[in-house]
C-alpha atoms as one frame of an Amber mdcrd trajectory, in Angstrom:
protein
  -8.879   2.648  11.732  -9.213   5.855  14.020 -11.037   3.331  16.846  -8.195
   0.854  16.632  -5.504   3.654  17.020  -7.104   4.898  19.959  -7.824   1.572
  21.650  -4.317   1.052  20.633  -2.942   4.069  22.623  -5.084   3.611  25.282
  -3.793  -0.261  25.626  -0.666   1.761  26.113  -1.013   4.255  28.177  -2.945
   1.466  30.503  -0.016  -1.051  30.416   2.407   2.128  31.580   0.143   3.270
  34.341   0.871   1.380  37.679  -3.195   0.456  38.661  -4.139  -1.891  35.924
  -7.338  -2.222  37.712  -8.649   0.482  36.070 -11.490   0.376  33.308 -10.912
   2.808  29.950 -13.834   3.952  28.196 -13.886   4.271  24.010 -16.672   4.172
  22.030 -19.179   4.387  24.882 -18.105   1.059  26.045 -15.619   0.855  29.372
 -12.994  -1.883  29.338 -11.241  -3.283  31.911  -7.329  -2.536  30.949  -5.806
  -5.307  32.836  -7.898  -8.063  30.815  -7.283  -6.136  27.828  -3.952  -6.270
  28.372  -3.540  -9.701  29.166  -5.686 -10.364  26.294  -3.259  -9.130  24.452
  -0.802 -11.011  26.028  -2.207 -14.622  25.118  -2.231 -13.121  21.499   1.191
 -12.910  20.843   1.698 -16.179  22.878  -0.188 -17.833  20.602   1.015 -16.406
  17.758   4.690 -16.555  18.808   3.696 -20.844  19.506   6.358 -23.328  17.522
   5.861 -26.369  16.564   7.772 -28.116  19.758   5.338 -25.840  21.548   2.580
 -26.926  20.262   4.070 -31.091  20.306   5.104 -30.523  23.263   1.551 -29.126
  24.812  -0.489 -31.828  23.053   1.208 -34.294  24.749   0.907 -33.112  27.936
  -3.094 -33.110  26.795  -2.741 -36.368  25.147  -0.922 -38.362  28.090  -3.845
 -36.897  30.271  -6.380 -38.331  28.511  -4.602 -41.373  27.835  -4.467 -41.582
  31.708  -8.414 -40.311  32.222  -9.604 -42.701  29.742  -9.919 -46.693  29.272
  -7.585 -47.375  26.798  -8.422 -50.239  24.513  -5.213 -51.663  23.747  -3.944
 -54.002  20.428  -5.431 -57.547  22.165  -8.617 -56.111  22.531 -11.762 -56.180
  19.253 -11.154 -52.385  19.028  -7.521 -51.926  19.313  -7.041 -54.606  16.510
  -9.421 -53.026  14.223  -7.956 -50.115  14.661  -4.740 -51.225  13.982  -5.729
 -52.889  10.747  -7.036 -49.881   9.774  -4.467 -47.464  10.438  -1.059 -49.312
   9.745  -0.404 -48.268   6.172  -0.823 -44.616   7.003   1.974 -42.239   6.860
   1.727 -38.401   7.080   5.368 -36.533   5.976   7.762 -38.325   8.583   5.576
 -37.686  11.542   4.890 -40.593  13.674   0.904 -41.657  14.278   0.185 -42.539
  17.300  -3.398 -44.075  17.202  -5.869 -45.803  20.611  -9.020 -46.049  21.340
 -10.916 -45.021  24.089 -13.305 -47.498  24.915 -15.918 -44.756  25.916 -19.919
 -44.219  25.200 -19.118 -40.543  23.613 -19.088 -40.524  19.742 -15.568 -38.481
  19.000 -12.078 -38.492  17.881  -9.518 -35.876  17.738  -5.440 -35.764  16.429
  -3.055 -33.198  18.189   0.003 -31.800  17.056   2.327 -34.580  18.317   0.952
 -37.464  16.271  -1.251 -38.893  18.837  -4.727 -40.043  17.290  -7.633 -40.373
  19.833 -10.795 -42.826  18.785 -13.945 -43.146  20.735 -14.865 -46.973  20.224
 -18.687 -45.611  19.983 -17.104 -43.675  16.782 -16.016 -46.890  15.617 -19.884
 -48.770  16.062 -20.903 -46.678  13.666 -19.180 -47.943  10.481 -17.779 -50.937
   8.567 -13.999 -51.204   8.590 -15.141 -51.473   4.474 -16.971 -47.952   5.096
 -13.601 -46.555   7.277 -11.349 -47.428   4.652 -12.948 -46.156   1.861 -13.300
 -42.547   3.487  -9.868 -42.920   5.057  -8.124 -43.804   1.169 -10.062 -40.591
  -0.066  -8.674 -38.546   2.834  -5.252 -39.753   1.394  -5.556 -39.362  -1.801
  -7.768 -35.534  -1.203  -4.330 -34.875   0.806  -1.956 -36.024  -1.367  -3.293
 -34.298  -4.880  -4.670 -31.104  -2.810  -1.624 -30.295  -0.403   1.036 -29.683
  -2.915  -1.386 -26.591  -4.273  -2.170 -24.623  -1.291   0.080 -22.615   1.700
   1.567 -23.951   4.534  -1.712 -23.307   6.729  -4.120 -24.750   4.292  -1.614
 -27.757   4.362  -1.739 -27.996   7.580  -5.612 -27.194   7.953  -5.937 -29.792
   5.428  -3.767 -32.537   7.038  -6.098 -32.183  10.365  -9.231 -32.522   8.253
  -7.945 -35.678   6.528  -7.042 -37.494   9.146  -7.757 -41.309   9.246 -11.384
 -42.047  10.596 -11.993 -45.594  12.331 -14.603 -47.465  13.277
């Protein structure tokens, strides 16, 4: 507790004093006060981050990709599988936003806004019988589990259960 107060104070005294290009030195180790500083800094940002932050930011990352990538849309074998897949899912009144990226890499991600990213090599792997089976278990796992737990398990929880596709 003693180290923390000091770095602490020192943080302090650093941020007050003019040269931030100075380095500090506790504990035998020297720090460089303006990256502490601004480390600091990025803490409370993302602490301080609200949902329309963080919608907002993922779909700045999301229409990126979507831009980056080859985008395999509805008429296509993967976009209508994934479709078929994905239609009856629901998540608490936020709207799901699924494609598929019709890329070699093995991946998919979901982002705060809705959007749901496949990587068509992803979907090679399994049987739409295999996807739906995990992807009704990830329902129902969400469904009896998320009522139990806090807001951020909820939340951890509704990433981790996310619809998989083939």
């Amino acid at each position: 507790m003693k180290h923390i107060f000091l770095f602490s104070a020192a943080l302090l005294l650093t941020a007050l004093h003019t040269d931030l290009s100075a380095q500090i030195r506790i504990g035998g180790r020297n720090i460089n006060a303006a990256k502490a500083i601004q480390a600091g800094s990025d803490v409370v940002k993302a602490i301080t981050l609200s949902d329309a932050d963080i919608a907002r930011l993922s779909k700045e990352a999301v229409d990126w990709m979507d831009e980056n990538n080859p985008v395999a849309d509805e008429t296509t074998e993967y976009g209508a599988r994934l479709k078929k897949l994905t239609e009856h899912i629901q998540v608490d009144g936020l709207p799901l936003n699924f494609k598929v990226y019709d890329v070699i890499d093995v991946n998919a991600f979901a982002c705060g806004d809705g959007s749901i990213r496949v990587f068509s090599s992803l979907m090679d792997l399994m049987t739409d019988d295999e996807l739906q089976w995990l992807n009704d278990y990830h329902q129902k796992v969400y469904q009896q589990v998320a009522p139990l737990v806090s807001e951020r398990a909820k939340n951890w929880l509704e990433q981790k259960t996310q619809p998989v596709t083939r």
